[in-house]
N, C-alpha and C positions, 0 to 999 in steps of 0.2 A: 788596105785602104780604110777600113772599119776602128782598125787602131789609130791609126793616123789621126781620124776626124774626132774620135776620144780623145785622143792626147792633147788635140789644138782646142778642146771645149774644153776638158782639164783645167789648160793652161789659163786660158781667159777667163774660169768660175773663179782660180786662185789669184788671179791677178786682180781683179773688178770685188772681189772680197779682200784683199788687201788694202786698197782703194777708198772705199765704203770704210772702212774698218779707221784707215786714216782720216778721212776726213770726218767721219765720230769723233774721234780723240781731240780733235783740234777744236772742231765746233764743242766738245764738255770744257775742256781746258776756258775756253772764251765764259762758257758760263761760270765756272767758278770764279773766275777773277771779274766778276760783277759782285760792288758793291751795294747794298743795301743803304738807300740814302739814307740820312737824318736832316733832324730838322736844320741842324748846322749849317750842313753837307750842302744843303741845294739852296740856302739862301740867293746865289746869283749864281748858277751853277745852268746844265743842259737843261734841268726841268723847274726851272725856274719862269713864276708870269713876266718877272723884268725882260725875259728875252725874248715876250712875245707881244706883249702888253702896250699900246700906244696909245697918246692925250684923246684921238681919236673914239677908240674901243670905250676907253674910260667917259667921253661926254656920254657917248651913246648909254653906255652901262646907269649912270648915273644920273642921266638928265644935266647934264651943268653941261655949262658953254666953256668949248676949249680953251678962249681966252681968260675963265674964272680959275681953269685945272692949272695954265701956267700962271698965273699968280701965285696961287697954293705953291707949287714947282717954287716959285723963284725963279723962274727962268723968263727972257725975255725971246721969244721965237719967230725966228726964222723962216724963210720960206721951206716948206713940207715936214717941220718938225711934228706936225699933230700925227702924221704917218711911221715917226723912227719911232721903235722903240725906249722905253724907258732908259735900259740897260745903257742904249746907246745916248740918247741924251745924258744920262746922269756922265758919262765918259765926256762929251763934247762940249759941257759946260761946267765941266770941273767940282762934281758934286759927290759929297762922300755917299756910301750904301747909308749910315744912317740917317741924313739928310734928307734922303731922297725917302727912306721910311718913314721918317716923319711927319714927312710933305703928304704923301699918298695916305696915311692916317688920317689927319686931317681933312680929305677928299671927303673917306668915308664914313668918319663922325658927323661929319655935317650933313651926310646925304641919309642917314639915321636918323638925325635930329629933326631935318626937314620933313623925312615920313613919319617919325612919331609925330610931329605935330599936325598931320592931315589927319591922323585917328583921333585927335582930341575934340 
């Protein structure tokens, strides 16, 4: 009976380490085949601000009124566009990536400009 109960705990340490053992292997494999972005790489990409970023966040951030941010845009907006994202605006209204970097340049040259000139 002594053996028995050895054999069936054996069996379960070599199986539950087999187990373990495999799902290591799977979970390393996952990390190696993570890339390392660049600055390229994530221009509109998962870690990218376009995919999070709204005219919203952007008044707030900067003080400007949403209706001055879609100016700057080009875009003429819609009801709840100050809530979509960039990403997705720039898609809904047929805007290339550098267009839309242009635009959002623009944003924050002026919103520079604006604060260098309160320290003057």
């Amino acid at each position: 009976m002594k053996n028995l109960k050895i054999s069936i705990l054996s069996i379960l340490i070599i199986i539950i380490t087999f187990i373990i053992t495999r799902q290591f292997l799977i979970l390393h494999a996952g990390f190696k085949n993570i890339e390392i972005p660049t600055k390229e790489s994530r221009q509109f990409g998962n870690m990218s601000t376009y995919k999070w970023l709204t005219v919203k966040k952007l008044s707030h951030k900067y003080n400007i009124s949403q209706q001055e941010i879609f100016k700057v845009l080009e875009i003429i907006p819609h009801k709840d566009d100050e809530n979509t994202p960039i990403i997705e605006l720039m898609k809904k209204y047929n805007k290339t990536p550098e267009e839309m970097k242009k635009n959002l340049r623009k944003i924050i040259e002026n919103h520079r400009n604006l604060e260098g000139k309160k320290y003057e």
